[in-house]
C-alpha positions as CSV (number, residue, x, y, z in Angstrom):
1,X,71.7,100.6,-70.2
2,X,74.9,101.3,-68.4
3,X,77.1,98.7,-67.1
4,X,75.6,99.9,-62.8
5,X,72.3,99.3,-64.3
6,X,72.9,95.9,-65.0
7,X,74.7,94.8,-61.8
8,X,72.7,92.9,-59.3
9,X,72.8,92.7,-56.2
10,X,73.9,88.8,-54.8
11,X,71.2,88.0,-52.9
12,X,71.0,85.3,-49.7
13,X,69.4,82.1,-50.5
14,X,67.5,81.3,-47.7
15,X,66.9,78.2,-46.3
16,X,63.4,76.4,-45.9
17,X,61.9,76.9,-42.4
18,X,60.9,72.5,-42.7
19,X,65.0,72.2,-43.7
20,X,66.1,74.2,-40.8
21,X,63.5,72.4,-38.3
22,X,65.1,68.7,-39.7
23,X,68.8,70.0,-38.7
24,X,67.8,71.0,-34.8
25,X,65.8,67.4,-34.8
26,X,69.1,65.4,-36.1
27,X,71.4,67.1,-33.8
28,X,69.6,66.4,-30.8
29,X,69.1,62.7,-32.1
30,X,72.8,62.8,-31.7
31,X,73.3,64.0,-28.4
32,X,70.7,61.6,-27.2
33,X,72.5,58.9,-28.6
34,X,75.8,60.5,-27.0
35,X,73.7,60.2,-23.7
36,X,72.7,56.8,-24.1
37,X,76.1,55.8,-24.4
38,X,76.9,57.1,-21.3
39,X,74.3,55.8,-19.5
40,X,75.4,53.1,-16.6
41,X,73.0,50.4,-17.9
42,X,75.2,51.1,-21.1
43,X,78.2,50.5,-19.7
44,X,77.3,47.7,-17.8
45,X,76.2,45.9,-20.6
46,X,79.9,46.8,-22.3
47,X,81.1,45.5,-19.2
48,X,79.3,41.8,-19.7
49,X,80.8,41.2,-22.7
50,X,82.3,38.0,-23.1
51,X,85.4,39.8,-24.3
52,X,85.7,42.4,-21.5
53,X,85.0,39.3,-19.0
54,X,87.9,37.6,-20.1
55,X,90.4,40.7,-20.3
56,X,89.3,41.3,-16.8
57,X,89.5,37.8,-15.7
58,X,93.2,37.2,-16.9
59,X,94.3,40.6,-15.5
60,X,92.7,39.3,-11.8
61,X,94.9,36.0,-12.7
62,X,98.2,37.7,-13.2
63,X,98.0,40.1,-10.4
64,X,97.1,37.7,-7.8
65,X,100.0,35.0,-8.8
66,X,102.2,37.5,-9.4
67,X,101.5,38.5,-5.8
68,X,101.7,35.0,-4.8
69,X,105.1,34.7,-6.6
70,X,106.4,37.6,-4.9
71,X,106.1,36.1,-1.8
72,X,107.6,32.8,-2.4
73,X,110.8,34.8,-4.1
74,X,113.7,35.4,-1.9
75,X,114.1,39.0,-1.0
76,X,117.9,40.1,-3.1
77,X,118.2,42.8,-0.7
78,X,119.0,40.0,2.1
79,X,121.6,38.4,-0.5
80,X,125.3,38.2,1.2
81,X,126.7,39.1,-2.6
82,X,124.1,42.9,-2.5
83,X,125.2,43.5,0.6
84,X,128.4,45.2,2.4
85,X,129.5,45.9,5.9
86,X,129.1,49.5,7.1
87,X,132.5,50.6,8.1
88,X,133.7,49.4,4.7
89,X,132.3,52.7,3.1
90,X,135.0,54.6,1.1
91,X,135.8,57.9,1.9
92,X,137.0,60.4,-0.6
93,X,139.4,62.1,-0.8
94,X,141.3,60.0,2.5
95,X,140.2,62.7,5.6
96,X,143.2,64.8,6.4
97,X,145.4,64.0,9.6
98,X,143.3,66.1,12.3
99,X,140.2,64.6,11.2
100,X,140.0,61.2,13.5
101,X,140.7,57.8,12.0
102,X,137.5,56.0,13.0
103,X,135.0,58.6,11.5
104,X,133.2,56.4,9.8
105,X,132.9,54.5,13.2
106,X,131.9,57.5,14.8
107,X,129.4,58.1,12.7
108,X,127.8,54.1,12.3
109,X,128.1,54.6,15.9
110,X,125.9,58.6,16.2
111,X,123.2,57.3,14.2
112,X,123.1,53.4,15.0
113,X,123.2,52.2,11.2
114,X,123.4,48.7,11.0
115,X,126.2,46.3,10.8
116,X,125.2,46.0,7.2
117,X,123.7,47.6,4.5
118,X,122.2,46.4,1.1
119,X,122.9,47.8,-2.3
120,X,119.5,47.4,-3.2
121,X,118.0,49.9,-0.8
122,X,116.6,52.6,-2.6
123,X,116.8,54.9,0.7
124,X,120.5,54.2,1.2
125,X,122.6,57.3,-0.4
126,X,119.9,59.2,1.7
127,X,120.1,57.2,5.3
128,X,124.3,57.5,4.7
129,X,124.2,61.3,3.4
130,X,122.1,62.6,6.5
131,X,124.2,60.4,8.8
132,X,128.2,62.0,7.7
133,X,126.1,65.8,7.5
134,X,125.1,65.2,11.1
135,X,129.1,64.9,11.9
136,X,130.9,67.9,13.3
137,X,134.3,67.3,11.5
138,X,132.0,67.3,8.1
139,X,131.2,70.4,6.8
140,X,129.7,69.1,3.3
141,X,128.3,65.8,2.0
142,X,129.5,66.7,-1.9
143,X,127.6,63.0,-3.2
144,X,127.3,59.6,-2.2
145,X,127.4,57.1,-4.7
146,X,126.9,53.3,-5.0
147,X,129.5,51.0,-6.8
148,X,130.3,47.8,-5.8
149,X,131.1,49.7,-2.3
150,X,129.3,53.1,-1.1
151,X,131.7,56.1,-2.1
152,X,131.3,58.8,0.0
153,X,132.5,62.4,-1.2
154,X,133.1,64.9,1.7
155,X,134.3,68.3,2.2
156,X,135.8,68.2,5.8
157,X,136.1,71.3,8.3
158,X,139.6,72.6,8.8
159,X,140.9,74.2,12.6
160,X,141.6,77.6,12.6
161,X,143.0,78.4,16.3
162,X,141.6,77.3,19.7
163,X,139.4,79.3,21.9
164,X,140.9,80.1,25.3
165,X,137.4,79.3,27.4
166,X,137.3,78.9,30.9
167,X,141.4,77.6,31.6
168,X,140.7,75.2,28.3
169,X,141.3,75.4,24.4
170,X,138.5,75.1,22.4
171,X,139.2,74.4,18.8
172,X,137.2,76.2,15.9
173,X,137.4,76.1,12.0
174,X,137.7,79.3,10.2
175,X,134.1,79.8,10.2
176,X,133.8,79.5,14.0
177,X,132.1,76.2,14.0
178,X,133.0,74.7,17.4
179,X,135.2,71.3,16.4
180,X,135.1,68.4,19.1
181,X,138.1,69.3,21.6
182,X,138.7,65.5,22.4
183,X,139.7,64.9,19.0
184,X,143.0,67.3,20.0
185,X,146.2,66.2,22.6
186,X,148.0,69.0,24.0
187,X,150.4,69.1,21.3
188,X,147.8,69.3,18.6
189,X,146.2,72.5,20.4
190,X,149.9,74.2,20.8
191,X,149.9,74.0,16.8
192,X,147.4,76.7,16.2
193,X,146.7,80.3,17.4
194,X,145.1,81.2,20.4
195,X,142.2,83.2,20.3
196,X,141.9,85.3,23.7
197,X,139.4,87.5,25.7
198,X,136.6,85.4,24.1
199,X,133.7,85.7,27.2
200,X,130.6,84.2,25.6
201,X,130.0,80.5,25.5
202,X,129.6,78.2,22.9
203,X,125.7,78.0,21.8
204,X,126.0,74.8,21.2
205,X,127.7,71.0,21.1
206,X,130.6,70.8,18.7
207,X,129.4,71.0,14.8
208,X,127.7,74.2,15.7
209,X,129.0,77.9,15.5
210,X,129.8,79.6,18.5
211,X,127.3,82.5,18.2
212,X,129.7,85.1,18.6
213,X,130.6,87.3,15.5
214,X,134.0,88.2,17.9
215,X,135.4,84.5,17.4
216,X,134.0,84.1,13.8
217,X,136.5,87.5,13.0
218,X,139.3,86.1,15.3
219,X,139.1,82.8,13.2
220,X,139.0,84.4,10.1
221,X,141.8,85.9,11.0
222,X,143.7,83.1,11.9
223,X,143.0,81.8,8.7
224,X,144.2,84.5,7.2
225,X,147.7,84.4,9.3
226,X,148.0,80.5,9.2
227,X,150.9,80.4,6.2
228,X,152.7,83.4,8.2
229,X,152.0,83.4,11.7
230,X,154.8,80.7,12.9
231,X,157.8,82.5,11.0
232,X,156.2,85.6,12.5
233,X,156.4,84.3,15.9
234,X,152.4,85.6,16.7
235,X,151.3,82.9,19.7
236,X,147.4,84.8,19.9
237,X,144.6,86.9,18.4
238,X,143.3,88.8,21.5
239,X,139.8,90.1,20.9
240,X,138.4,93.4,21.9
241,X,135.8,93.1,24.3
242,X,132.2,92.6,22.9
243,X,130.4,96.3,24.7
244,X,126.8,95.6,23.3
245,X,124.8,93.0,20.9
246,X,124.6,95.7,18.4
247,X,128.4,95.7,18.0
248,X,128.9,94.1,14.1
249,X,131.8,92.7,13.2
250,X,133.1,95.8,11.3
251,X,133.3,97.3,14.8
252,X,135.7,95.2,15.9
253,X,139.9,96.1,16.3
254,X,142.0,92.9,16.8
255,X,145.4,93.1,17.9
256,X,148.2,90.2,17.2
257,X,150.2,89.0,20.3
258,X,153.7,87.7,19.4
259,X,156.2,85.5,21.3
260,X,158.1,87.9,22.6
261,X,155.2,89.7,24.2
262,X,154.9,92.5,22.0
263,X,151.2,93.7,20.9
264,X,150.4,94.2,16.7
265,X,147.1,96.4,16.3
266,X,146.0,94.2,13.3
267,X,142.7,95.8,12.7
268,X,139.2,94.8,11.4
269,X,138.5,91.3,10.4
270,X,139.9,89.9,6.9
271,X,136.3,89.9,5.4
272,X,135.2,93.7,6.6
273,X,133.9,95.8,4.3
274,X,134.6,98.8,5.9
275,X,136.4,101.2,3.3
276,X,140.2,102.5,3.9
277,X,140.7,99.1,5.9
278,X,144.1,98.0,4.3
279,X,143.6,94.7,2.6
280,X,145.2,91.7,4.5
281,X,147.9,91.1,2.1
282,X,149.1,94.6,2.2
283,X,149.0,94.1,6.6
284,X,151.1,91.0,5.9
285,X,153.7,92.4,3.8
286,X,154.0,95.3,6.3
287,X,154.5,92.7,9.1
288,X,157.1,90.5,7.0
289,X,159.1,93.8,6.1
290,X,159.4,94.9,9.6
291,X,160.3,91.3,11.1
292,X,163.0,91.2,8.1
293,X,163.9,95.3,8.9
294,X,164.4,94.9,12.4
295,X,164.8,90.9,13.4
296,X,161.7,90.1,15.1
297,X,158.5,92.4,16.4
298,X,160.6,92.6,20.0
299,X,163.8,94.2,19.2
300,X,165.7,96.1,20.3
301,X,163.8,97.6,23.4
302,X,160.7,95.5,23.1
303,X,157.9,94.8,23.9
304,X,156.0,97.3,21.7
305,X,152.8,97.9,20.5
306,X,153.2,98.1,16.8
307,X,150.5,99.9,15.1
308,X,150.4,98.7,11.1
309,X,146.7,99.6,10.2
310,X,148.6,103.3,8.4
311,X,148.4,103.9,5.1
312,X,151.9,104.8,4.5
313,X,153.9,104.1,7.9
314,X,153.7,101.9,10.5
315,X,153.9,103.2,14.4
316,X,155.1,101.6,17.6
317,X,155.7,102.4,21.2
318,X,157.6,100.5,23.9
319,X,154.9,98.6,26.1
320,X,156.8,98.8,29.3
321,X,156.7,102.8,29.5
322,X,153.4,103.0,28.9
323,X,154.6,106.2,26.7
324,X,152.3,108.1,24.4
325,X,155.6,109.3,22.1
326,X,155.0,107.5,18.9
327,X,157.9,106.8,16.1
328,X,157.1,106.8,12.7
329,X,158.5,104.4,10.2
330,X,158.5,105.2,6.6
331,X,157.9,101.8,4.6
């Protein structure tokens, strides 16, 4: 016979119908047992144990006489040593000299915090965060963190120019957040820029921006100026009248008024996007070279209107004439 012939085919050994009938019966003994386990009078006999009692019993025990003791324990949050007085909270870095002396005063005094607070209070770097954010000199709460004081890390708004509103100054920061105008004396305004032809009014109390986007580009532009604008003698940023709602800030011309009376077309705001604008330190060195060139923005015949926003030149023409005969500088 050949070697195919005598292969055979592994057959399946099957499996008695009584064995296979045994196996569904044990199974099911063992979910009913699993059932029975589960069953509440089950558990309430585990429950009765004498062991289980006892666990349960001592656990009753501890919680109620811990309970107990916690009410007989002084509360450590009311301890003179965990607590400290408010206005001894340390501010960092020291607030700069605009920023008022009693801040931290001022702002016990905004959100009536208490005399003192404890260490222990879990809620305290919260309560003391929200109350410096609320401030208008504050622009950031950076952390607040507890030692054996509370250290208090803030970044603080800085004036920009003031806001000629209604026969008053109206200080701003660069942003044109509207900064409290009692914290300023006459002196303090005569320091910084004016901002004219402003007409809207402030949308809100100080700590707020003004809701214009003409004094948020005047006061960017201030910025912008503040390390140059005394040695160039400019004394305002007059603002072009606001036609429509629709105006952006890209739409917007401002012109530099100087001592002398003279009238710098400055152009679009420092932060425009709009392309061929000359950047602002290329407008700055322009202005420093013809203040160095000719001695000032006024001389000889001033006042002019001096025209700087060119690529290449810069044009002026005298204010007084009126004249429309422009003369072309080569830089």
């Amino acid at each position: 016979m050949s070697r195919k012939a005598s292969k055979k085919k592994p057959t399946k050994k099957k499996v008695p119908a009584k064995k296979q009938i045994a196996e569904i019966e044990e199974e099911e003994d063992v979910l009913d047992e699993e059932r029975s386990a589960l069953s509440p009078a089950r558990l309430v006999r585990l429950l009765f144990r004498p062991k289980v009692l006892l666990i349960l019993a001592v656990g009753i025990t501890v919680w109620f006489f811990s309970q107990k003791l916690k009410d007989q324990l002084p509360d450590l949050a009311e301890q003179e040593q965990y607590q400290i007085e408010t206005r001894s909270l340390s501010l960092i870095p020291a607030p700069p000299h605009y920023v008022p002396i009693d801040l931290v005063d001022q702002v016990i005094k905004r959100n009536q915090l208490p005399e003192k607070v404890s260490l222990l209070d879990r809620d305290l770097v919260i309560k003391v965060a929200e109350a410096f954010q609320k401030h208008p000199w504050v622009e950031k709460v950076v952390s607040v963190r507890k030692t054996s004081t509370v250290e208090v890390e803030l970044q603080f708004r800085k004036p920009a120019a003031m806001v000629e509103f209604k026969q008053r100054l109206l200080p701003v920061d660069n942003a044109g957040v509207l900064l409290p105008p009692e914290d300023f004396s006459v002196s303090d305004a005569r320091r910084y820029p004016v901002i004219t032809g402003i007409e809207s009014v402030p949308a809100g109390p100080p700590g707020n921006a003004w809701g214009d986007v003409t004094v948020t580009g005047a006061a960017q532009l201030a910025e912008a100026l503040s390390p140059h604008w005394k040695e160039l003698e400019i004394v305002a940023i007059a603002a072009p009248p606001r036609l429509s709602e629709a105006i952006s800030l890209d739409d917007l011309i401002f012109r530099l008024i100087t001592a002398g009376g003279s009238e710098i077309v400055w152009g679009r705001s420092p932060k425009s996007q709009r392309r061929g604008e000359l950047r602002v330190d290329q407008k700055i060195g322009k202005l420093e070279k013809y203040h160095r060139d000719y001695g000032g923005f006024d001389r000889p015949h001033g006042p002019y209107e001096i025209d700087i926003r060119h690529w290449q030149e810069i044009s002026r023409r005298p204010l007084r004439q009126q004249s429309h005969r422009q003369t072309l500088m080569r830089r």
